[in-house]
C-alpha positions in Angstrom: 17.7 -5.9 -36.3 20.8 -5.1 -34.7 21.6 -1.2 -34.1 24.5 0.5 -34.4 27.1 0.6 -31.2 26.2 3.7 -30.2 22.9 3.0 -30.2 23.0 0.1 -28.4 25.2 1.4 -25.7 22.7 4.7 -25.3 19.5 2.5 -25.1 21.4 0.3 -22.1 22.4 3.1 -20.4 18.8 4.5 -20.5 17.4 1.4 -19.0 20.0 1.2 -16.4 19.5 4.7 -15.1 15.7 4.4 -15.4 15.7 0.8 -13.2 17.7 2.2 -10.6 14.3 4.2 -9.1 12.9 0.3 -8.5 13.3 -0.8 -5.5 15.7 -0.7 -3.6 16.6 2.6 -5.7 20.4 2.0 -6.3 21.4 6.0 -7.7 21.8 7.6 -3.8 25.3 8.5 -3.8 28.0 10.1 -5.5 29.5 6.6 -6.0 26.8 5.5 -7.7 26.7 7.8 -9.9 30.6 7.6 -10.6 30.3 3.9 -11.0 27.5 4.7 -13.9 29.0 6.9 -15.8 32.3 5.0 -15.8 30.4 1.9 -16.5 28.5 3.4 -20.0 31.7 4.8 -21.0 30.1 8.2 -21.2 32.0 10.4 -23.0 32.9 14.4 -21.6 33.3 15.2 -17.6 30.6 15.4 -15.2 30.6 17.9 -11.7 30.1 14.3 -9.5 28.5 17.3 -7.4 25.2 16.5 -5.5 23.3 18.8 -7.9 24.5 16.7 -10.9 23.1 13.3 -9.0 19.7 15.4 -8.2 19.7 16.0 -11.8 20.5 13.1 -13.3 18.1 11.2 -11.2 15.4 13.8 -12.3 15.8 12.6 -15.6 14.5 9.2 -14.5 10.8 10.0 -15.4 11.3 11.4 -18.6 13.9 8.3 -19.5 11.3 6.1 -19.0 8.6 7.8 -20.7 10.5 7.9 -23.9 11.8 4.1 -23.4 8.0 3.0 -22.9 5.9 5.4 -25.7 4.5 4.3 -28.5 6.0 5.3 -31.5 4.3 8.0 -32.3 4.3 9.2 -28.5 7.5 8.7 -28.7 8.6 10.5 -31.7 7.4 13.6 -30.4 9.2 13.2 -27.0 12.6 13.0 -29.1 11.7 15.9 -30.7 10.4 17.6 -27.9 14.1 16.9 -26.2 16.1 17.8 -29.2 14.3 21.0 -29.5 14.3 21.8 -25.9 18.0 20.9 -25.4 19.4 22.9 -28.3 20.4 18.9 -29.8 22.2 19.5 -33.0 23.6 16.2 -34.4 27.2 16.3 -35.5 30.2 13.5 -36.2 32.4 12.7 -34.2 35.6 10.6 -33.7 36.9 9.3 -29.6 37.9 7.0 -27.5 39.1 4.3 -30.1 35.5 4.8 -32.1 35.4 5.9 -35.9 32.6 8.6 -36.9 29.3 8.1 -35.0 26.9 11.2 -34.1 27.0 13.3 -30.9 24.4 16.1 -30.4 25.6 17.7 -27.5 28.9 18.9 -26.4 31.0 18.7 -23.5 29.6 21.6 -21.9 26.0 20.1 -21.9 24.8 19.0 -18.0 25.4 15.2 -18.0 21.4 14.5 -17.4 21.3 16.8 -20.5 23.7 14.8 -22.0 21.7 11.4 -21.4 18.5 12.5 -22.1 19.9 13.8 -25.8 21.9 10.3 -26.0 19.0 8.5 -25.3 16.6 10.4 -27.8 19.6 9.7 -30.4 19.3 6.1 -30.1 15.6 5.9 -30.3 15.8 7.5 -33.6 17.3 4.7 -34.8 14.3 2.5 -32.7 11.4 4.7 -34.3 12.6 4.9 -37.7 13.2 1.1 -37.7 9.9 0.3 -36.1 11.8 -1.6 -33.3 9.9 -0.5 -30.2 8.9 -4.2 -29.1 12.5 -4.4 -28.6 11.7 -2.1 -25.4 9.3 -3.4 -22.8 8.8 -3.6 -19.3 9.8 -6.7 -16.9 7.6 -9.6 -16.9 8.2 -9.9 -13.2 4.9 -9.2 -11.9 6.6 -7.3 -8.8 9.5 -5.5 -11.0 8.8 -2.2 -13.5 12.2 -2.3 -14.6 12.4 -1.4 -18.2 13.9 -3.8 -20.6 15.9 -3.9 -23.7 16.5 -6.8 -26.0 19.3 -6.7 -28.3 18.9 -10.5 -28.5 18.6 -11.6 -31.8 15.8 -14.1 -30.9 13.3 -11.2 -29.2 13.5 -13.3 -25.9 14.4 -11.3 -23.4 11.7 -10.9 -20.4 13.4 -9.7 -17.5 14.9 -6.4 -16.8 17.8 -8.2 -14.6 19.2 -11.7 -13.8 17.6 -11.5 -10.5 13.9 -11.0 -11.9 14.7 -14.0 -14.3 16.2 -15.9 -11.4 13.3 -15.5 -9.1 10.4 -16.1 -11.7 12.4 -19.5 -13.0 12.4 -20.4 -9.3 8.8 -19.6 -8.4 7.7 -22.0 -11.8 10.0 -24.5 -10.5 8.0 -24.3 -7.3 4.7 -24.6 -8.8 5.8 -27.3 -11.2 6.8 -29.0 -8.1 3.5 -28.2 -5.8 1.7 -29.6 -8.8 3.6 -32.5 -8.6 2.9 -33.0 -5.4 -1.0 -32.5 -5.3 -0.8 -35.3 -8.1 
């Protein structure tokens, strides 16, 4: 199933901002949060004040709550942020893309603004029954959350470096095994 652009890009963004609490937490500074929001294209203006990086790493928990319901869990939690927010879907047309649905407006918070992007794009997830496309990293040490766009369903790891360091520690085994043979 492949979503819609929009979609895609909202989910993405979700996960990044939710899997920068892991460790080491990676949304301390004003740069960091500049560098996201230029990096997922957001579109309106943000404060880049210290009280917009308190609140958009408040919305962390609730991020990941949503990413990692069930579906009926997480039906009600889009709803429950829709209602709360004062969401109302409407088209839209910017930055090079044709009609696509916003529910927010520019003079939304930009953790309001996430958290209504995010429940957006898993209406699309709920109403396709596509929540095993969300999961959490197989690294036994990581809780990054994970999306997979892939067309196969194989992604396992939330970053290259969890993927990295679990190939490497089956390489080792493989090779201790070897060994003891």
């Amino acid at each position: 199933m492949a979503f819609n652009h929009d979609t895609n890009v909202s989910l993405q963004a979700a996960a990044a901002l939710v899997n920068t609490a892991e460790e080491p937490e990676t949304m301390n500074t004003l740069d960091d949060l500049e560098a996201y929001f230029t990096d997922h294209e957001f579109s309106g203006s943000h404060d880049a004040t210290q009280a917009e990086l308190d609140q958009v790493r408040a919305v962390r928990p609730r991020l990941r709550a949503l990413l990692t319901a069930d579906r009926d869990r997480a039906a009600e939690l889009v709803n429950a942020a829709m209602s709360e927010l004062g969401a109302v879907p409407h088209l839209v047309r910017h930055s090079g893309w044709d009609w696509h649905l916003h529910a927010t407006n520019d003079s939304f918070a930009l953790a309001d603004r996430i958290v209504v992007d995010t429940a957006l794009a898993m209406i699309d997830v709920i109403r396709a029954d596509e929540l095993s496309r969300l999961s959490v990293c197989a690294d036994d040490d990581c809780g990054g959350v994970v999306v997979d766009l892939s067309r196969n369903r194989s992604r396992k790891f939330c970053s290259t470096t969890c993927g990295n360091r679990n190939a490497v520690a089956a390489y080792r085994a493989r090779q201790a095994e070897a060994d003891a043979d």
